[in-house]
C-alpha positions as a printed Julia matrix, in Angstrom:
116×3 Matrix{Float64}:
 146.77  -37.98  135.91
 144.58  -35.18  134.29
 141.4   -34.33  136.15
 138.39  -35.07  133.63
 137.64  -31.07  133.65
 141.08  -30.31  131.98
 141.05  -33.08  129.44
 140.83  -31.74  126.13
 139.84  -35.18  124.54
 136.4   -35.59  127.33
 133.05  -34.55  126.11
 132.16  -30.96  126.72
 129.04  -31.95  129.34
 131.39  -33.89  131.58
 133.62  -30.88  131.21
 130.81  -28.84  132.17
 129.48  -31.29  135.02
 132.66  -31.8   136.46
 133.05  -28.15  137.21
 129.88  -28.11  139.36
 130.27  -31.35  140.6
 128.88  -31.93  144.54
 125.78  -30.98  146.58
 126.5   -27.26  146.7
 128.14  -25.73  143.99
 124.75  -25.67  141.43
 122.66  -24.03  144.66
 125.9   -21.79  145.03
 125.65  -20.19  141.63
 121.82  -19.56  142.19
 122.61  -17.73  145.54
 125.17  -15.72  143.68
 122.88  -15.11  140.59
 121.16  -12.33  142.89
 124.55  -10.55  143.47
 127.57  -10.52  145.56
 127.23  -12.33  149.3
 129.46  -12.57  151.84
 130.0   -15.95  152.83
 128.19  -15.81  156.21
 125.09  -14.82  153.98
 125.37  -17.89  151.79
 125.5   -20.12  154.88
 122.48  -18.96  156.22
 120.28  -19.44  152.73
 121.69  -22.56  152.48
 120.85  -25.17  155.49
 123.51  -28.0   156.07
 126.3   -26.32  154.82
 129.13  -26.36  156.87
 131.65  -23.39  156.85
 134.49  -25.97  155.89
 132.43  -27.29  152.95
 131.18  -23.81  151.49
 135.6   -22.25  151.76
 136.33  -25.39  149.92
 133.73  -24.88  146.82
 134.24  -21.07  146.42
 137.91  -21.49  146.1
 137.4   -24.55  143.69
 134.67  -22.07  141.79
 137.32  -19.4   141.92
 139.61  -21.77  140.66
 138.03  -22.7   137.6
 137.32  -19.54  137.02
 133.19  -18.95  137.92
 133.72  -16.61  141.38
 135.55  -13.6   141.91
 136.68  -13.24  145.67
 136.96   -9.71  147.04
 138.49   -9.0   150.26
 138.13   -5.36  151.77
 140.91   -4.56  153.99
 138.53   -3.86  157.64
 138.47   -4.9   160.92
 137.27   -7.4   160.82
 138.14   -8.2   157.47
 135.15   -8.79  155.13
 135.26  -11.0   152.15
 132.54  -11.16  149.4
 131.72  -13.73  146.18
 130.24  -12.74  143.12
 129.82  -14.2   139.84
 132.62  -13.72  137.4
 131.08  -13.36  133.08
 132.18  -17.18  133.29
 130.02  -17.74  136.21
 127.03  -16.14  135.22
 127.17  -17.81  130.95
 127.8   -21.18  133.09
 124.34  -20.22  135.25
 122.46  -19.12  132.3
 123.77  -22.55  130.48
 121.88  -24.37  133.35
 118.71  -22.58  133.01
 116.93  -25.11  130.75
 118.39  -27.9   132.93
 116.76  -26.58  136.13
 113.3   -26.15  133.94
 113.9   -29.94  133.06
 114.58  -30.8   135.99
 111.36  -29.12  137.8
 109.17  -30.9   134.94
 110.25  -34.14  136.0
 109.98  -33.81  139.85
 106.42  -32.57  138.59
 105.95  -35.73  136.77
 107.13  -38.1   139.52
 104.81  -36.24  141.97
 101.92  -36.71  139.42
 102.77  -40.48  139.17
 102.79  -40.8   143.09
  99.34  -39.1   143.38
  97.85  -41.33  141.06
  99.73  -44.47  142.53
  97.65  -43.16  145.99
């Protein structure tokens, strides 16, 4: 079975949606919009992630190509996640989505207070 991301013959949004797919992937490209984190960093800006959860979506994001994973050789050994070119056209892509996506939860707050 081909997974709906490598499909040639899907539309290109579910393409694009099924590469970010999940809670934490979207907020995961914000966090590494500012630069490269280490991992322990990301955890901490982003409450109710669990350390299982956040290894599993950088190496799908390095998978598909929008992360680049560098580990220094240290003691202890430090890993750090940055945004690959990919990463960061995918991020800029989503820019107007986010900006939608504000102006509604601005309109559905509007709507509430006027419900009240």
């Amino acid at each position: 079975m081909v997974h709906r991301r490598d499909d040639p013959n899907v539309c290109g949004v579910t393409a694009a949606i099924s590469v970010i797919e999940g809670k934490w992937k979207t907020m995961l490209l914000w966090l590494l919009e500012s630069g490269p984190q280490r991992p322990a960093a990301l955890r901490r800006k982003a409450p109710g992630l669990t350390e299982k959860v956040l290894t599993v979506a950088l190496r799908e994001m390095e998978a598909d190509g929008l992360v680049h994973r560098e580990v220094h050789d240290v003691l202890p050994p430090k890993t750090v996640y940055s945004l690959t070119e990919f990463g960061r056209e995918l991020a800029e892509a989503l820019a107007p989505l986010s900006g939608w996506g504000h102006r509604r939860l601005e309109k559905m707050a509007r709507a509430e207070a006027a419900a009240s």
